[in-house]
Structures are given as structure tokens and as C-alpha cells.
C-alpha positions in Angstrom: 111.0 99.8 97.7 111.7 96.0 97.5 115.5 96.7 96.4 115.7 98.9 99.4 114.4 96.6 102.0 115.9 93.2 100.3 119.3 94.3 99.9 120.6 91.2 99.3 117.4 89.7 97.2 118.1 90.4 93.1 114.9 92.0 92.1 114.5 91.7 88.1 111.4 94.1 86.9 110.1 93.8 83.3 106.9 93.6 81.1 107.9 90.4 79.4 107.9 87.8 82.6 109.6 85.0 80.8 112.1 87.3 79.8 112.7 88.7 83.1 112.9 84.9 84.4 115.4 84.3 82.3 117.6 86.6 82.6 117.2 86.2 86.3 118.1 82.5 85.9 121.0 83.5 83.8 122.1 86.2 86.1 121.9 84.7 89.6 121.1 81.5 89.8 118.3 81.2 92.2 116.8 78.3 93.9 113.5 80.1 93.9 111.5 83.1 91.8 109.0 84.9 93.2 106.4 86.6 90.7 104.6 89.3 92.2 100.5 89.6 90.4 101.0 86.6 87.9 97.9 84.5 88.5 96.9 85.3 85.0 100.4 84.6 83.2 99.0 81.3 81.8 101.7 80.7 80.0 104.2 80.2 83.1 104.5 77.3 84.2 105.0 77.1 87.9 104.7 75.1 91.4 102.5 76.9 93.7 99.8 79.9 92.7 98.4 81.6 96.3 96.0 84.7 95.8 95.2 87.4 98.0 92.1 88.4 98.9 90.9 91.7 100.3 88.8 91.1 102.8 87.2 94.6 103.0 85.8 93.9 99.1 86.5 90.5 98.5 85.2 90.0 95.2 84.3 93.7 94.5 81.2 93.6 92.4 81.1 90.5 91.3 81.8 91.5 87.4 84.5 90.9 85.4 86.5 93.8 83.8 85.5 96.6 82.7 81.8 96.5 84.0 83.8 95.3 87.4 87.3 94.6 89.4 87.5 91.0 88.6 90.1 89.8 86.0 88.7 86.0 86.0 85.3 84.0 86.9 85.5 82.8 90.3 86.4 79.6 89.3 89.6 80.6 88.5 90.4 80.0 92.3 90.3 76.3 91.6 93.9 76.9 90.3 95.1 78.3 93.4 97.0 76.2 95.9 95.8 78.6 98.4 94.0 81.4 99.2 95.2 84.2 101.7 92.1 86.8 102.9 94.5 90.0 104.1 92.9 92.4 106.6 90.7 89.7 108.3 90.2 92.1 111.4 89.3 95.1 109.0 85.7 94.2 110.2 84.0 94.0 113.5 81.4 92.0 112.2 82.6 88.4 111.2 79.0 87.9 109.5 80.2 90.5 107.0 82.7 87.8 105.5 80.7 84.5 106.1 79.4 84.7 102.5 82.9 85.0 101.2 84.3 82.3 103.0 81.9 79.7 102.1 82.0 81.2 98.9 85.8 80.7 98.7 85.3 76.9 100.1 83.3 76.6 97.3 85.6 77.5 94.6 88.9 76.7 95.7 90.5 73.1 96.0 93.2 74.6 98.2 93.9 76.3 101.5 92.0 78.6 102.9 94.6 81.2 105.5 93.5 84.3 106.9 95.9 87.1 108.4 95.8 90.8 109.3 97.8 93.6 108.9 99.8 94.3 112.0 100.9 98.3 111.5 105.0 99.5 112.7 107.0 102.6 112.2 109.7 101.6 109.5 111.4 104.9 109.8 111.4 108.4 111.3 113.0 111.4 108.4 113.4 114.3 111.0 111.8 117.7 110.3 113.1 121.3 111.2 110.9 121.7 114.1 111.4 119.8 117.3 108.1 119.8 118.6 107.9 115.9 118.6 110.7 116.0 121.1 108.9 118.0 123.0 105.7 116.3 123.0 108.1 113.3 124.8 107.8 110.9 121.2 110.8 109.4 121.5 109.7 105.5 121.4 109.8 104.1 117.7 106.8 102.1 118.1 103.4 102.9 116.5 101.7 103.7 119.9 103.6 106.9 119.7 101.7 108.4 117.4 98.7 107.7 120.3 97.2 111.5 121.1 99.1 113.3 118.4 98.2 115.5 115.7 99.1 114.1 112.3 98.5 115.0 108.6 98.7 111.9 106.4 99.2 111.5 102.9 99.4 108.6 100.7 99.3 107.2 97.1 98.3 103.5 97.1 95.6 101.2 96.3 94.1 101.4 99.7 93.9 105.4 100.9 90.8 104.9 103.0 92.3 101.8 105.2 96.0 103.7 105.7 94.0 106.6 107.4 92.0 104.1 109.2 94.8 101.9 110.7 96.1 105.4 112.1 92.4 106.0 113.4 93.2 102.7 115.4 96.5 103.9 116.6 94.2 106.5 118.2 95.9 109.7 116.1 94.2 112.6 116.0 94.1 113.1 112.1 93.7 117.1 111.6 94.2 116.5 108.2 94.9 114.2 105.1 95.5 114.5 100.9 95.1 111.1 99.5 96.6 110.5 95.9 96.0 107.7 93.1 98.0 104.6 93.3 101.6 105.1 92.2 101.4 108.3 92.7 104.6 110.4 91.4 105.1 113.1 93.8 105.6 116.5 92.3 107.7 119.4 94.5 104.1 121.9 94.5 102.5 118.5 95.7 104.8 118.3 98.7 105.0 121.9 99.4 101.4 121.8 99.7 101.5 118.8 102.2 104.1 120.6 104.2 101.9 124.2 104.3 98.7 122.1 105.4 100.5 120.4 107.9 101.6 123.6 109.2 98.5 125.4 109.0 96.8 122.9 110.9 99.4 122.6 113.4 100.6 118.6 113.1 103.0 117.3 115.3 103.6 114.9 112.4 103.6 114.1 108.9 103.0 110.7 108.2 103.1 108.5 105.0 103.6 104.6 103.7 106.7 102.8 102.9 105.7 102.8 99.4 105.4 106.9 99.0 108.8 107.6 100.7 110.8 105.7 97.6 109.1 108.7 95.7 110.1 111.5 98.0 113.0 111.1 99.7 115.1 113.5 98.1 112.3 116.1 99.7 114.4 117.5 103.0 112.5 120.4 104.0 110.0 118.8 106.3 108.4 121.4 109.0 108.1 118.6 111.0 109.4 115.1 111.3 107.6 112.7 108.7 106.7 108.8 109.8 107.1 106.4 107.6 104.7 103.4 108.2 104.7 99.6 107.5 103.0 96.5 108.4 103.7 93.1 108.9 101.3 90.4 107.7 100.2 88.1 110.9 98.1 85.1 110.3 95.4 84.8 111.9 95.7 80.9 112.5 97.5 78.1 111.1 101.1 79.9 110.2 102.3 76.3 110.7 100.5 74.7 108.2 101.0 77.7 105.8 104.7 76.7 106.1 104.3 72.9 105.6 102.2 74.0 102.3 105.0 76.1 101.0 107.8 73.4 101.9 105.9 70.8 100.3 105.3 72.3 97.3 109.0 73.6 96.6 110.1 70.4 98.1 112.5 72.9 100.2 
């Protein structure tokens, strides 16, 4: 999914991360390396550590692994040169995440940013029925799917929030099949999809970014499938986010 949408970005994937580095230093150069989920890979050394946290479960539990979600004490935040909270707007009720923030204050030296997930159609995979055309969908943006039937399907991390970002889009969801993260798709699993879909009369199939990478050799869709996306908006204070990152690469 990252090769596809950073065409022009070498993406070097491996279990050994110094290994990787180095043969992405060897291979292309770069001015910069981005590790994706390396907070814990100690034995890097690098110039600027920012963690994401969920704002929906910030710290899960509160337990480390196994008896809970957390890989490190809180106080491992005091490494971070900031700290990002992703789906800030998830909740109606700011109070919810008062706790967390001070909490946060409390434990990290660094910057404190908060952003939301902003959700866009990344691409349309037409079906073999035209009934979306007939229903007058023709815009590309999300507030087409305002009104219309959908199924939705998805294998990621987050199931429960990708059905209810469409529930804000004001979808009518007549159905859903949720799968693990990393899901690997198999052809009775999509056949399926496609049967409920048509059972329960969906003007559209739609699925995340991430899932189409594992499904788009699948052609026989009854009707077309929406891919969705989001962009990450900050909430605030994009600007100094920005000055943090410049400053620390010295870019």
C-alpha cells in the first residue's frame, strides 16, 4: 500500500531494522529514514521519536503486555519528542480525554499535538451493476455515499471506528463482516461479501485502502466497491508541528 501511493519513495521492509537501514543507505542514498512502529528499537540511534496515541483507548488498560496493550511504563513517553493523539474528535465529550491529557503532560517532556481523521474516497473499482449511476453518485467525494445503502468490510486494527466514520457520512449500513488485522482475503471470503451485499440490496461495497492491496485482483464485483482513506488534520498548531520536525532534522 505505501509502494503504491509513494511511487517515487524507496520503501525497504525487513525484520532486522539495522539491516534494512543499511541497505537503504547503501541503495538510495537518502537524506531522511522513516521507521514506521520503532519506539522500542533501543538500539537505533535516531533524531526525533513522535508516538501516536489513540485517543478512543489511550492507554488501553493501563498494563503492560500480556496482562494488557502497553509495551512500556508510561514513562517511556519521556523519550518522545512529541506526542500526536489521532482521532481527537472520535468523542463528543472532551471530559472523556482530560485525564489522558494531563496524564500525557505529565509524562512527556515534549509536544503535545492533537489531530483527527478527516475521511475521502481514494478510489472507485466499478461493479457489473450500474445502479450507482442511477442513484445520481457521480461526485468522488465522501458525501456521496450520504443516503446510500452500503455493505462494509474491513481487516484492520480499528473495525468498529471504519464503520463509524461511514455512520458519520450518514450511510445507511445494511450490512458489515469485519476481519482481523492483516487480514489475507480468501476467494469464498469475497464471494461471501459479494452474495451479502446482494442479498441485502447495497448500492455499494465499501472497504479501506489497506484491504484493497489484498484484493484487487477480485473483478467480479455486483456492484461498484469504494475504496476509503483519510487524511490526518491537526487539530491546532500544524505550524509549530512543522518548526519541531525542521528543527530537529536541521532541514
Amino acid at each position: 500500500m505505501m509502494a503504491q501511493a509513494l511511487p517515487d519513495v524507496p520503501i525497504v521492509v525487513g525484520a532486522d531494522r539495522h539491516k534494512a537501514g543499511r541497505r537503504a543507505v547503501r541503495d538510495f542514498s537518502p537524506d531522511v529514514i522513516i521507521l514506521d512502529d520503532a519506539f522500542q528499537h533501543l538500539k537505533l540511534a535516531r533524531d526525533i521519536d513522535l508516538v501516536l496515541v489513540d485517543s478512543s483507548r489511550p492507554f488501553g488498560n493501563g498494563y503492560l503486555l500480556p496482562a494488557g496493550e502497553l509495551r512500556e511504563p508510561l514513562r517511556a513517553l519521556q523519550r518522545a519528542d512529541a506526542v500526536i493523539i489521532t482521532r481527537a474528535d472520535l468523542e463528543n465529550k472532551p471530559d472523556k480525554m482530560k485525564p489522558a491529557w494531563k496524564m500525557l503532560a505529565v509524562k512527556t517532556e515534549g509536544h503535545v499535538f492533537t489531530t483527527r481523521h478527516v475521511p475521502k474516497i481514494k478510489r472507485i473499482v466499478s461493479g457489473k451493476s450500474p445502479r450507482s449511476l442511477k442513484n445520481g453518485a457521480g461526485n468522488q467525494g465522501p458525501e456521496m455515499l450520504a443516503g446510500q445503502r452500503v455493505f462494509a468490510f474491513s481487516g484492520v486494527a480499528k473495525n468498529d471506528y471504519f464503520l463509524y466514520m461511514l455512520a458519520r457520512l450518514k450511510c445507511r449500513i445494511v450490512g458489515s463482516q469485519e476481519f482481523s488485522d492483516h487480514h489475507a482475503y480468501s476467494p469464498e471470503n469475497l464471494q461471501a461479501i459479494c452474495q451479502q451485499a446482494q442479498e441485502l440490496e447495497a448500492d455499494f461495497l465499501v472497504t479501506t485502502e489497506k484491504d484493497l492491496v489484498k484484493i484487487e485482483t477480485f473483478t467480479n464485483w455486483p456492484v461498484d466497491l469504494v475504496v476509503m482513506d483519510v487524511d490526518l488534520v491537526f487539530e491546532s498548531d500544524e505550524e509549530g508541528f512543522r518548526l519541531l520536525l525542521q528543527r530537529k532534522l536541521r532541514i
